[in-house]
C-alpha positions as semicolon CSV with decimal commas, in nm:
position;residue;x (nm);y (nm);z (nm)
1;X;-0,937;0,895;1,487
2;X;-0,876;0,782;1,126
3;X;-0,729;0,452;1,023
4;X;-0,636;0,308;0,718
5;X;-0,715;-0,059;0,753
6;X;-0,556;-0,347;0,544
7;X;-0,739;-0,515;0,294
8;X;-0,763;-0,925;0,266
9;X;-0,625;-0,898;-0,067
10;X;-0,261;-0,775;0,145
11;X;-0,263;-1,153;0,362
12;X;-0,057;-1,315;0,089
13;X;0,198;-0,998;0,128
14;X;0,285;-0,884;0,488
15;X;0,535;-1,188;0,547
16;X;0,727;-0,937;0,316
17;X;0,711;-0,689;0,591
18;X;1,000;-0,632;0,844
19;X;0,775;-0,695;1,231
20;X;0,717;-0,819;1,491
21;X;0,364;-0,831;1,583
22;X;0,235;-1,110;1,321
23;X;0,500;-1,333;1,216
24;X;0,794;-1,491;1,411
25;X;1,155;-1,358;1,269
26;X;1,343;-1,550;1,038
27;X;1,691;-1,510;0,935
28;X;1,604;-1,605;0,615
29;X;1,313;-1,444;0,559
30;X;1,278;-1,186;0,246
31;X;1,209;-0,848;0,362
32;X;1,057;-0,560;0,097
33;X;0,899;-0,284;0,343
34;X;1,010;-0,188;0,661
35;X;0,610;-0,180;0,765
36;X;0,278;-0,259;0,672
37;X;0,261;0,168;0,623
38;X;0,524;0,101;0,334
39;X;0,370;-0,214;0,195
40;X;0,029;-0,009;0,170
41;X;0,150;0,331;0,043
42;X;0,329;0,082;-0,225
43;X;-0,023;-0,086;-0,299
44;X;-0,216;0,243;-0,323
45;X;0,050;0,347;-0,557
46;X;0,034;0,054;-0,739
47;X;-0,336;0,038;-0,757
48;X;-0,413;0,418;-0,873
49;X;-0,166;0,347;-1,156
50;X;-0,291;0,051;-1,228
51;X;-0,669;0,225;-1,255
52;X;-0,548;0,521;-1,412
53;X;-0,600;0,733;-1,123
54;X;-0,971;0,678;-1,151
55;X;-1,103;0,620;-0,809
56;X;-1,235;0,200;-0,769
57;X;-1,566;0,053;-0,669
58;X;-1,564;-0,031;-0,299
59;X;-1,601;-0,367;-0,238
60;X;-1,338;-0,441;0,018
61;X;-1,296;-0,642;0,323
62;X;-1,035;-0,600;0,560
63;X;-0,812;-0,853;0,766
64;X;-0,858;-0,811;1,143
65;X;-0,461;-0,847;1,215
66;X;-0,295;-0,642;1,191
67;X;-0,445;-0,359;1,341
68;X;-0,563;-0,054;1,110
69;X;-0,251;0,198;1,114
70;X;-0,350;0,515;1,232
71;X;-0,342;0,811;1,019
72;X;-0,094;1,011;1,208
73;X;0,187;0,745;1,126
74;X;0,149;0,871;0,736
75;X;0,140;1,288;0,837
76;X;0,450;1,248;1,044
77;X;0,670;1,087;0,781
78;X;0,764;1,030;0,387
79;X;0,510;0,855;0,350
80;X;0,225;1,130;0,346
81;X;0,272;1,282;0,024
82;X;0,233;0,992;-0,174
83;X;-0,099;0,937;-0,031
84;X;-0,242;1,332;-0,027
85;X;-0,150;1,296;-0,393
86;X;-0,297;0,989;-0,463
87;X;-0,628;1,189;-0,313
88;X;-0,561;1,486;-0,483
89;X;-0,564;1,325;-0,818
90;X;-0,876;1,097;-0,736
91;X;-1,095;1,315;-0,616
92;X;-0,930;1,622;-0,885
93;X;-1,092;1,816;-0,528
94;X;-0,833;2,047;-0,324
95;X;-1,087;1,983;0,008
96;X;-1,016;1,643;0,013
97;X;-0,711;1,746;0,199
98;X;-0,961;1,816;0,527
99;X;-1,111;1,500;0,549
100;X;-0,947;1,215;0,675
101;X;-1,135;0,945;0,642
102;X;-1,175;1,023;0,299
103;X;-0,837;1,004;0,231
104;X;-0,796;0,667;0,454
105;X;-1,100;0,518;0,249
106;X;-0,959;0,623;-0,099
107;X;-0,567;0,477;-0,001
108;X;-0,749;0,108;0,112
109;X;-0,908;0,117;-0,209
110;X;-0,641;0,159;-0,426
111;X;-0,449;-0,029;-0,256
112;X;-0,686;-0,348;-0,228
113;X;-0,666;-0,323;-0,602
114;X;-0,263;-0,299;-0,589
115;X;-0,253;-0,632;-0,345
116;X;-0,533;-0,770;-0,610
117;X;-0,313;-0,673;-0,967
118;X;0,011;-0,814;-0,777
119;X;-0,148;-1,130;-0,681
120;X;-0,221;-1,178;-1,044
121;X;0,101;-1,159;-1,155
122;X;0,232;-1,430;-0,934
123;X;0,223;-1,809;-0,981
124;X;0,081;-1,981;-0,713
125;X;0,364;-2,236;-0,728
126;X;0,596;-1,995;-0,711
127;X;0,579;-1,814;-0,377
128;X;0,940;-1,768;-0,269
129;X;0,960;-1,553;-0,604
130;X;0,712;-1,251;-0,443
131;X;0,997;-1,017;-0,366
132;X;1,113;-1,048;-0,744
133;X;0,825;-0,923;-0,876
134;X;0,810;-0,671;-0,628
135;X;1,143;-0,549;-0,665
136;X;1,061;-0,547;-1,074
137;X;0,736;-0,302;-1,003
138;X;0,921;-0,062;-0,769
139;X;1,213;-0,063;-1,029
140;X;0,951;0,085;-1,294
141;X;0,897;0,386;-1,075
142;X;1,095;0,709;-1,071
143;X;1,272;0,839;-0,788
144;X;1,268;1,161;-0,678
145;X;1,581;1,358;-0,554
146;X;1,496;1,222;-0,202
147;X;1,485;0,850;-0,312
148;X;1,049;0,863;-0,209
149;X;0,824;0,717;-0,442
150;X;0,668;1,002;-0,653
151;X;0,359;0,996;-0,814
């Protein structure tokens, strides 16, 4: 079964995530993605922008919690064709579509070097101010006629 697993670059992130499994609710936390599947089709996005669409070195390490979201949760909703492009332009090979892991291993990538580009931006002594510069990236993208990301 293929997984896309979170990289250690995302730690600093997923309090920005709307769950239940990692972090206790707050009423006053920030929220920016509805699930760690949002936060990490953002990151890939982010990252193969960010790169040019030129596929990265892999390097990565990957937190143990959460668990590695299985694939299936990305074919069964919006969030799929932002990732099949984001391998379809890598790889610039239409077979890519048939292999899974591929795809999973490609979407970490980039999106180890979103989490990576995004920590950068941020001051360390200002960490309430995360969902700013969030909301400022994901303001620089174009919507499509459905509101999804597009690539």
């Amino acid at each position: 079964m293929a997984t896309i697993r979170i990289p250690e670059e995302a730690a600093p992130f997923l309090p920005l995530c709307r769950t239940r499994d990692i972090l206790p609710s707050s009423t006053e936390e920030v929220v920016c993605f509805d699930t760690y599947a949002d936060l990490m089709v953002f990151a890939a996005s982010w990252g193969f922008s960010d790169l040019k669409g030129k596929l990265p070195t892999r390097s990565t390490t990957f937190l143990d919690r959460p668990n590695p979201i299985d694939y299936q949760i990305f074919k069964s909703d919006r969030r799929y064709p932002p990732i099949l492009l984001i391998a379809l332009a890598a790889s610039g090979d239409q077979e890519v579509v048939r292999d899974e892991e591929t795809i999973c291993r490609m979407i970490e990538d980039f999106a180890a070097v979103g989490f990576s580009r995004l920590k950068n931006l941020i001051s360390s002594d200002l960490p309430g101010q995360m969902h700013l510069v969030i909301a400022k990236k994901l303001a620089e993208f174009p919507l499509g006629g459905d509101d999804d990301l597009t690539i």
